[in-house]
VEXDREN-2710 file (C-alpha; in Angstrom, 1 decimal):
% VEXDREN-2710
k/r/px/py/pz
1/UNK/0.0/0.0/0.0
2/UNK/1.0/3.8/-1.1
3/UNK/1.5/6.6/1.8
4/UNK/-0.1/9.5/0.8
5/UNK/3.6/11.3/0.7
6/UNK/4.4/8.7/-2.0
7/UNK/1.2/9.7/-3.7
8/UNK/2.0/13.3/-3.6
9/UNK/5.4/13.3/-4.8
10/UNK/5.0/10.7/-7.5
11/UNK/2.3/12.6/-8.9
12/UNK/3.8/16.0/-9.1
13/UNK/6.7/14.3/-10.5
14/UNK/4.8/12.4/-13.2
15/UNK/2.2/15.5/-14.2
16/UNK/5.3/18.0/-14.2
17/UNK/7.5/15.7/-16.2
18/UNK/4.8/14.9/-18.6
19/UNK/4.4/18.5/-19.3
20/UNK/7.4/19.5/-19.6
21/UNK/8.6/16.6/-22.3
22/UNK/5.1/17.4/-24.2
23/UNK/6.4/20.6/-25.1
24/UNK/10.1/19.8/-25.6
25/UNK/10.3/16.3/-26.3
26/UNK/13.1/16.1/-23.9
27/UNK/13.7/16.7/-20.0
28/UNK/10.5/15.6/-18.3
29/UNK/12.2/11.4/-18.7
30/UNK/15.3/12.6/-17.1
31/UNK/13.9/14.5/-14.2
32/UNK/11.7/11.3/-13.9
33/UNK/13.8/8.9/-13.3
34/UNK/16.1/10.7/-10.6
35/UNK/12.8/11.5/-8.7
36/UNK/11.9/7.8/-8.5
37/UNK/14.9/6.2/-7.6
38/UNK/15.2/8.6/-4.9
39/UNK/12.2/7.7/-3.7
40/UNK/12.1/3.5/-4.6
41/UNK/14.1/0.4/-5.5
42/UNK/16.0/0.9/-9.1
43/UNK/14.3/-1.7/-10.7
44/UNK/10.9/-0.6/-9.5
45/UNK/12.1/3.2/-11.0
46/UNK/12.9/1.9/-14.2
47/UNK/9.8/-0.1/-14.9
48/UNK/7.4/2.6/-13.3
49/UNK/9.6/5.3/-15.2
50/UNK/9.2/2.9/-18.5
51/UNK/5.5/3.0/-18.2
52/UNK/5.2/6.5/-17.1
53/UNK/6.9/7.3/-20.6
54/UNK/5.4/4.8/-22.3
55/UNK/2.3/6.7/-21.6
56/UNK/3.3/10.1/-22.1
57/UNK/4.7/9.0/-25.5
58/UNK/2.0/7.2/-26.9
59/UNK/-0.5/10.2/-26.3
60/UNK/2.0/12.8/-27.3
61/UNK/2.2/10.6/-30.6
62/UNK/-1.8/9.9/-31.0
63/UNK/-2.1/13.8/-30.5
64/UNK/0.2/15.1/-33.5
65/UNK/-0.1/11.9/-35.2
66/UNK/-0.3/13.4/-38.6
67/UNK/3.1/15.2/-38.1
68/UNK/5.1/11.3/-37.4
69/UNK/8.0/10.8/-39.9
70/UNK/7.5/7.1/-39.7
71/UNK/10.2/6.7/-42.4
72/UNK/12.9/8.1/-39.8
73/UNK/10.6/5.7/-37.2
74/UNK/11.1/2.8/-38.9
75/UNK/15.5/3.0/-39.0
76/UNK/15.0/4.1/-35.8
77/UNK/13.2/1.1/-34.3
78/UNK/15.8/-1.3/-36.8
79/UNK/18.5/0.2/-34.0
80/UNK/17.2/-0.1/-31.2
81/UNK/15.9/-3.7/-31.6
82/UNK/19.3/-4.9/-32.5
83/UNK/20.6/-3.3/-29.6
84/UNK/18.2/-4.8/-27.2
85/UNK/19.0/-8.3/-28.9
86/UNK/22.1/-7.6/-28.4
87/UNK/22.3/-6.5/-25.0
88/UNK/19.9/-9.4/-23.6
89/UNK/22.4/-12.2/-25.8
90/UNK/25.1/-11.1/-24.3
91/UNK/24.1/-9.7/-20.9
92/UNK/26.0/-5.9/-21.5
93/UNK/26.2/-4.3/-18.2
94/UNK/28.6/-1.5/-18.5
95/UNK/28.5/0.6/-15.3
96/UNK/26.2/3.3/-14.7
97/UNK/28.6/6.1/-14.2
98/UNK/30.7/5.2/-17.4
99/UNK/26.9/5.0/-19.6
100/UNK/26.2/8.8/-18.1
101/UNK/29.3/10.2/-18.8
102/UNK/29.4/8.7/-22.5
103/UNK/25.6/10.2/-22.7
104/UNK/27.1/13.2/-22.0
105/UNK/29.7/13.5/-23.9
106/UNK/28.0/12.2/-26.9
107/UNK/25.7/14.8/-26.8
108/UNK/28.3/17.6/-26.5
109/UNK/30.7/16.4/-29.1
110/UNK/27.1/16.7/-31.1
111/UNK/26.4/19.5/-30.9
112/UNK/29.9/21.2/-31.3
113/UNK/30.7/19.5/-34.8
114/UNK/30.0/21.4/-37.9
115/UNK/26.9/21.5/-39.4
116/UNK/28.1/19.4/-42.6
117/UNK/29.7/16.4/-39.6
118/UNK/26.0/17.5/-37.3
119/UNK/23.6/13.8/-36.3
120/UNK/20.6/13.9/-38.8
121/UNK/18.2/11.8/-37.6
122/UNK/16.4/12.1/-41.4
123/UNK/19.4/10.4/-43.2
124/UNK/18.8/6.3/-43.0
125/UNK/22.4/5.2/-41.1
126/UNK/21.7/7.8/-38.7
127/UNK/18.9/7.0/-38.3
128/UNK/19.7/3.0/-37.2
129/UNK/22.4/4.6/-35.4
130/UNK/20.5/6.8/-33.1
131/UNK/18.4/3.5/-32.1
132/UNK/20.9/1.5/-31.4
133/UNK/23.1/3.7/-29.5
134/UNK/19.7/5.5/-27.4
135/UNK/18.6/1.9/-26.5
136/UNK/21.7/0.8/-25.1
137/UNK/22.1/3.7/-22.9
138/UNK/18.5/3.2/-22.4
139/UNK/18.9/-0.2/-20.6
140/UNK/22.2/0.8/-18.9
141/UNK/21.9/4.1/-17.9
142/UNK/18.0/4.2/-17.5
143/UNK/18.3/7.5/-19.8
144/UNK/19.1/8.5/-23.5
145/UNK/17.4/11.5/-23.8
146/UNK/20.5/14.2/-24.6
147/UNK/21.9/11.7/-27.5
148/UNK/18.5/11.6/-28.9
149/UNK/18.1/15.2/-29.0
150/UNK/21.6/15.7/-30.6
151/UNK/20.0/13.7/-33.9
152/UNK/17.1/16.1/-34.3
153/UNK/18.1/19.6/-33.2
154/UNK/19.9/20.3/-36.5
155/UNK/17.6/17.9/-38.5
156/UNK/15.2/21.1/-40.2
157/UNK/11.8/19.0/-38.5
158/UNK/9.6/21.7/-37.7
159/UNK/8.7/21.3/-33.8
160/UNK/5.5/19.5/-33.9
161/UNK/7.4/16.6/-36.2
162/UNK/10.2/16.6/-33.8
163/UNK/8.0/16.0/-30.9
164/UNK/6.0/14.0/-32.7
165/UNK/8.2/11.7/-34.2
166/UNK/10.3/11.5/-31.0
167/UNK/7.4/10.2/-28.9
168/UNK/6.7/7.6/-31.5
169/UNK/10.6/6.2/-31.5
170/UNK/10.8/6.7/-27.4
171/UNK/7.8/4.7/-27.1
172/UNK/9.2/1.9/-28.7
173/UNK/12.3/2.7/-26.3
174/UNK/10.7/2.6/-23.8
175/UNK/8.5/-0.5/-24.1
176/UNK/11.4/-2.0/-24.8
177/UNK/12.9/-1.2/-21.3
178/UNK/9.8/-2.3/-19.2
179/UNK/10.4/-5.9/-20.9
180/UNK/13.8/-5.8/-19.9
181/UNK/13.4/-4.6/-16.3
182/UNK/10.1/-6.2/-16.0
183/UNK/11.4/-9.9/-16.3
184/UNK/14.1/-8.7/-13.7
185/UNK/11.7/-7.5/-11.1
186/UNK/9.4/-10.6/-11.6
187/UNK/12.4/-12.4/-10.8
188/UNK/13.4/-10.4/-7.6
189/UNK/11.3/-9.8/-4.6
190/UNK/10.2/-6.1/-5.0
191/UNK/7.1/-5.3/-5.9
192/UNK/5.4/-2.5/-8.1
193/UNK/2.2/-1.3/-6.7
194/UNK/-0.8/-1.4/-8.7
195/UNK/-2.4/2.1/-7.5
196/UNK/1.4/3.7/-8.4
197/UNK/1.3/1.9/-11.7
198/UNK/-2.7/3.4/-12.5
199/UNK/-2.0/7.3/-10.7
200/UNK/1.1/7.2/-13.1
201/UNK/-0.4/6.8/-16.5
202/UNK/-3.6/8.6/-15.8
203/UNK/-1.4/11.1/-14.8
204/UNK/1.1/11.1/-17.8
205/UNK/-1.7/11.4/-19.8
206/UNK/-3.0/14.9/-18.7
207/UNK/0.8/15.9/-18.4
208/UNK/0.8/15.4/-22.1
209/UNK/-2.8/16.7/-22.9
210/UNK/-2.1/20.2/-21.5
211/UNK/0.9/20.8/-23.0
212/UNK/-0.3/20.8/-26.1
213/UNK/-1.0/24.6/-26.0
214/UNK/1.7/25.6/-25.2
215/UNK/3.8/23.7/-27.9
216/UNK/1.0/25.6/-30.4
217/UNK/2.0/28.9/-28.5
218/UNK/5.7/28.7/-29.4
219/UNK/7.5/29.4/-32.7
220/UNK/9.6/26.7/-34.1
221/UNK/12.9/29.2/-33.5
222/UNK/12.3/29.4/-30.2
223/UNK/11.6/25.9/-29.8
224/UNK/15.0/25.0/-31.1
225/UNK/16.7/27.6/-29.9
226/UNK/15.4/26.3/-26.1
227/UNK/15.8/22.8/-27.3
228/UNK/19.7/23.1/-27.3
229/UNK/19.9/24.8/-23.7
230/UNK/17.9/21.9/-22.3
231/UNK/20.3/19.6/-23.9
232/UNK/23.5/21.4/-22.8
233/UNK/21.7/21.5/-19.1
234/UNK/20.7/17.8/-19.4
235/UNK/24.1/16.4/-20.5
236/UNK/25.3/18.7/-18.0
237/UNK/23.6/17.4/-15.6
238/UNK/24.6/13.6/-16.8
239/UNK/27.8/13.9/-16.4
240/UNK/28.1/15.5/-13.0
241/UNK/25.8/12.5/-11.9
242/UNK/28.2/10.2/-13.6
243/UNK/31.1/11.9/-12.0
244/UNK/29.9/11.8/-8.3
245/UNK/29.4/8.0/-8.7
246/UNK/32.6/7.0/-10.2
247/UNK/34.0/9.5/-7.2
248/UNK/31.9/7.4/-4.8
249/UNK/32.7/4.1/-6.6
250/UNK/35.9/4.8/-6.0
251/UNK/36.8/6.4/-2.8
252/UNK/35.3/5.8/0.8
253/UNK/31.9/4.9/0.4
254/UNK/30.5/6.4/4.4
255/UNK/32.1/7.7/7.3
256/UNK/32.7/5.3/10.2
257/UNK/30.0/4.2/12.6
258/UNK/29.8/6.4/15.6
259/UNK/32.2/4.6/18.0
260/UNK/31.6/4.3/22.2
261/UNK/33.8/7.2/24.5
262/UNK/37.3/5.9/25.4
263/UNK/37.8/4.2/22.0
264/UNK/39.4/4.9/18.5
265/UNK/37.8/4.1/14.9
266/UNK/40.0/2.4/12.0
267/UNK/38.6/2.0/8.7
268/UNK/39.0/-1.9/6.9
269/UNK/38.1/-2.4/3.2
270/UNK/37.6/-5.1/2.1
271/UNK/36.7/-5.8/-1.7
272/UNK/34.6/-9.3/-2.2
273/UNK/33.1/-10.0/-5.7
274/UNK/30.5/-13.0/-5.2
275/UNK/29.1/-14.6/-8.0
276/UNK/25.7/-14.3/-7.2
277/UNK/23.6/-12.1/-4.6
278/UNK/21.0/-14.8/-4.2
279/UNK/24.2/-16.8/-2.5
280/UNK/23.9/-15.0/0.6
281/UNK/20.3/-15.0/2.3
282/UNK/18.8/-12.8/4.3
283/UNK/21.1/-12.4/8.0
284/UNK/23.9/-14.9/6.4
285/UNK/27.4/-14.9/8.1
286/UNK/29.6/-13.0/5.4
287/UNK/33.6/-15.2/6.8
288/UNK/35.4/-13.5/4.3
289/UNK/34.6/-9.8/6.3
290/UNK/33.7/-11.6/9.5
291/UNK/30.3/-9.7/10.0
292/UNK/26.7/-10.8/9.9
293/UNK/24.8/-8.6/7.5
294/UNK/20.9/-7.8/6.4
295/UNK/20.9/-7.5/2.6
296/UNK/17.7/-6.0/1.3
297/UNK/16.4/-7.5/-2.0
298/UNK/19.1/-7.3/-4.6
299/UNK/17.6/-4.5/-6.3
300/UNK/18.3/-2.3/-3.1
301/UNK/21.6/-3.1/-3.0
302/UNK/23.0/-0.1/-5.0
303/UNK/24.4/2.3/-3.3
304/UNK/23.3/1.5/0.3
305/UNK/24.1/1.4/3.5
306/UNK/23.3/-1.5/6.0
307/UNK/24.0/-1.5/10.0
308/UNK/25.0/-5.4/10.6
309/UNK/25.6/-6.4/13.9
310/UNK/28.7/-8.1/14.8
311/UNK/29.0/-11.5/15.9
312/UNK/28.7/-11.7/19.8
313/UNK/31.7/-12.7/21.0
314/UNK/33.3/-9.5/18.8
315/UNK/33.8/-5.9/20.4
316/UNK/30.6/-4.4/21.5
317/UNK/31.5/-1.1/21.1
318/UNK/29.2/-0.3/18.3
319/UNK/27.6/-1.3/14.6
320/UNK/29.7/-2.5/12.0
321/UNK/28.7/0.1/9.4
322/UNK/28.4/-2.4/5.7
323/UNK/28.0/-0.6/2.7
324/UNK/27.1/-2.8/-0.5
325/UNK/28.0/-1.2/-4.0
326/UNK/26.3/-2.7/-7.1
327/UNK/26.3/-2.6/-10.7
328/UNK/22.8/-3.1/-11.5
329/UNK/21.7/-5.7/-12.6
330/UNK/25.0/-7.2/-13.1
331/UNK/25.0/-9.9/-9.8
332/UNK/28.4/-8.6/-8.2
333/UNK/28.7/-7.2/-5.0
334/UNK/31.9/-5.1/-3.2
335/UNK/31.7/-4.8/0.3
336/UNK/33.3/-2.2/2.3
337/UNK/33.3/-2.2/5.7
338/UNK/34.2/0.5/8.5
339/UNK/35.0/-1.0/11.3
340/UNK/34.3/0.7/14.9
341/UNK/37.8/-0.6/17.1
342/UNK/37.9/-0.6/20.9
343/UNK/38.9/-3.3/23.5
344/UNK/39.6/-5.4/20.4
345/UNK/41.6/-4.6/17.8
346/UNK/40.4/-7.7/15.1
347/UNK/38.5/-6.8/12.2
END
């Protein structure tokens, strides 16, 4: 069941979004998706975010479905549906920092190159391109939007075929990523509420509907002239997220755990890869760092933190502080461990 603070933000998020990407094409998926996996499980987020846009989408595309340049569609969708074949054969799972900071600068270096070298998303190879590169970023980095827009802002669409035609391809994108997350959270233990699922379309919906004036009210030199801010902001925005994980991926992942009066805290690290989460269950005895831990469901095991309590005969001094760090959906797992030292000094 929902709390009515869930409700709230989720459907501010969703409405807001939805307008904002009915105008633009752009944006509103982005701001999405770092709402809801603040707020839930990351493989919850993506499917609820995939459905949220498949909504949005599909309406923005019913509503100027005369202006749809199904020719460009049709390359596009060649793309992407190699790329998802190919990502599912052969189980891609590049890390999440490394797929925003390549969305990033993708869609810088597109924007900078000449007009004559410029991404047009009307020429057929770009086209196939555009899909295959969006999806794969799409199912890695749970985002594509900046790339995308870097194939149509110099394409010479007029703004109602660029939205247009861009809802029709990113529906297809993002169907394509509920099927891929969806068989992953049937297979783990979280679960998607119903009620979240039905306030989020009904909500993308009337997103989408309103902004429809307002896309009427804005010339198409304005619209593109807006169009490449929001993609300088958004691949902005990328790659400082990207940064500040690989900075956290690398370096110390939490301070140590508050530690009793009269003692001293060292920090231990210690890097485990395991080859599957579903190994350890729920309160196992973890030998290799000699602490009992509480995963959550492997889903919630990116970038978390979990208080384990040590074994009893070990210093009682305080919590052993665990933090997980995951690749999603890749089944690794690093532990590092701070470590709270008093009468005894043995990690």
């Amino acid at each position: 069941m929902i709390t009515l603070l869930f409700t709230a933000e989720l459907a501010a998020a969703v409405l807001a979004t939805s307008f904002i990407s009915g105008i633009f094409g752009m944006a509103g998926g982005m701001i999405l998706i770092a709402v809801l996996m603040a707020i839930m499980p990351l493989t919850v987020a993506m499917v609820l975010h995939g459905i949220t846009q498949l909504t949005a989408n599909s309406w923005r595309a019913w509503i100027w479905w005369s202006a749809i340049r199904w020719r460009i569609a049709a390359f596009y969708a060649a793309g992407a549906l190699t790329a998802a074949l190919l990502v599912g054969a052969v189980e891609l799972v590049p890390s999440k920092p490394g797929a925003l900071i390549t969305l990033a600068l993708l869609s810088f270096a597109g924007l900078c190159v000449p007009r004559a070298l410029a991404p047009d998303i009307r020429k057929s190879g770009h086209g196939v391109c555009c899909g295959f590169l969006c999806t794969v970023l799409q199912l890695t980095a749970g985002v594509s939007g900046p790339v995308l827009d870097v194939f149509f802002v110099r394409s010479g669409l007029d703004r109602r075929q660029t939205v247009a035609t861009k809802a029709a391809i990113q529906a297809l994108g993002h169907f394509l990523k509920v099927v891929y997350f969806g068989q992953l959270l049937v297979a783990g233990t979280d679960v998607l509420a119903p009620t979240a699922v039905a306030l989020a379309i009904t909500l993308a919906a009337i997103g989408t509907q309103l902004s429809r004036r307002a896309l009427d009210a804005i010339s198409d030199t304005h619209f593109m002239r807006w169009s490449r801010w929001l993609i300088v902001a958004t691949a902005a925005t990328c790659l400082i997220q990207g940064m500040v994980q690989l900075g956290t991926d690398l370096g110390p992942f939490a301070t140590p755990a508050e530690a009793a009066p009269g003692t001293t805290t060292r920090t231990t690290t210690v890097n485990r890869t395991l080859p599957s989460p579903e190994i350890l269950p729920l309160g196992a005895e973890c030998s290799e760092i000699g602490a009992a831990w509480r995963p959550g469901p492997p889903t919630q095991q990116l970038d978390k933190s979990f208080h384990c309590l040590p074994p009893s005969q070990w210093n009682r001094d305080g919590l052993y502080l665990l933090v997980v760090s995951r690749s999603f959906p890749k089944p690794d797992l690093t532990f590092r461990i701070m470590l709270p030292i008093g009468s005894s000094d043995r990690p």
